[in-house]
N, C-alpha and C positions, 0 to 999 in steps of 0.2 A: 568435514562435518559428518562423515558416515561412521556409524554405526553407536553412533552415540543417542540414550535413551533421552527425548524430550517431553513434557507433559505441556499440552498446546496452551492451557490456558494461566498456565504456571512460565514457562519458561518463553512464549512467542506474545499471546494476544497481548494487544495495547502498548506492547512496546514502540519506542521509536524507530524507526528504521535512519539512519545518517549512513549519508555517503562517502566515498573514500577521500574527499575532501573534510568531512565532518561535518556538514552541511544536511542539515534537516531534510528529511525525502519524504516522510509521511507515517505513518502508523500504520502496526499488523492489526490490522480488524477480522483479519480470519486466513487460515490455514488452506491449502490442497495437498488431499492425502492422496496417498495412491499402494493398493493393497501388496502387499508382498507377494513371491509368485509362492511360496509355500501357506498362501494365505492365514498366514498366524499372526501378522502384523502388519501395519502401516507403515508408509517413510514421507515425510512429507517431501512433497517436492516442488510446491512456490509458497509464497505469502499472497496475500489479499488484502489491500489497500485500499482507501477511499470508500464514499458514502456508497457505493455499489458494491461494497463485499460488507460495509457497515449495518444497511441497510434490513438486508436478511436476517443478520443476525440481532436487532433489535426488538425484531416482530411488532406486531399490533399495527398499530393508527400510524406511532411514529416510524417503524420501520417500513411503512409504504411510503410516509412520507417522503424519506430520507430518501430512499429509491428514486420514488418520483423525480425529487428533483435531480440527481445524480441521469437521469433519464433523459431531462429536459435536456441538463447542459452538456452532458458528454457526448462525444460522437456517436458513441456504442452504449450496448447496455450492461456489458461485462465489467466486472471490479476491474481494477489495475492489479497486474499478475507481477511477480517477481519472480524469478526462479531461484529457487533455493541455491544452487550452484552458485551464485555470486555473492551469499553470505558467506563474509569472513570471518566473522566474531559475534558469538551470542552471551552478551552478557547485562548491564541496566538498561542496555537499547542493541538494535541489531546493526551490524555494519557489513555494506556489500562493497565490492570491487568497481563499484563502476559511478561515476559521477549520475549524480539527481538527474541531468538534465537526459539523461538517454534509460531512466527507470521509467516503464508506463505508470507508476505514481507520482507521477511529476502532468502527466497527461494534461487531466484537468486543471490544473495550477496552473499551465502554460497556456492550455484557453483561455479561463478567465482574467488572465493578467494580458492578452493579447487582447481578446475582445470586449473586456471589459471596463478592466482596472485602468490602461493606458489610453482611454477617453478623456480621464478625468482630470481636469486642466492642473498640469504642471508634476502630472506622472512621470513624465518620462526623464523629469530634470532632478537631480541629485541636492537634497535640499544646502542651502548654504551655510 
């Protein structure tokens, strides 16, 4: 993916991210840049993932809210980071190398389906 020119809100945000399975991993809610060393450009170098990189970026009432609860329920208060390095294909959605289950945007979706979702009688059985 290097050296190729992207425009963040054109060609990454709100895309899907799917895993090298094809499997749903979460959505770009925001970028990490990191400045050139002849500082005349950007490259980015992860995605930002989840109601904690969403959150910011929505500002006002809702985007505390968002935060907030991204707060509540995550370990940490950091978005889910992807490194750039592991997209393979940017194009109607982004695709990385590595299975959902080992992306930090999989994070929260693995808490609340442990802590939460698989309470609720007759979660854990595959319906018939």
């Amino acid at each position: 993916m290097s050296g190729r020119r992207l425009y963040g809100a054109l060609h990454l945000l709100d895309r899907q991210i799917v895993d090298v399975d094809g499997c749903l991993a979460g959505k770009v809610d925001d970028v990490e840049l990191e400045r050139s060393a002849d500082g005349e450009s950007f490259h980015v170098v992860a995605i930002l993932s989840g109601a904690g990189a969403l959150g910011p970026r929505l500002g006002g009432r809702l985007g505390r809210f968002v935060a907030a609860v991204h707060g509540r329920l995550a370990d940490e208060r950091i978005p889910a980071r992807v490194p750039f390095g592991v997209v393979s294909d940017l194009g109607n959605h982004v695709t990385v190398t590595l299975d959902r289950e080992h992306l930090e945007s999989n994070r929260l979706e693995a808490w609340t389906r442990d802590h939460v979702v698989d309470h609720f009688p007759g979660a854990r059985h595959a319906p018939e």
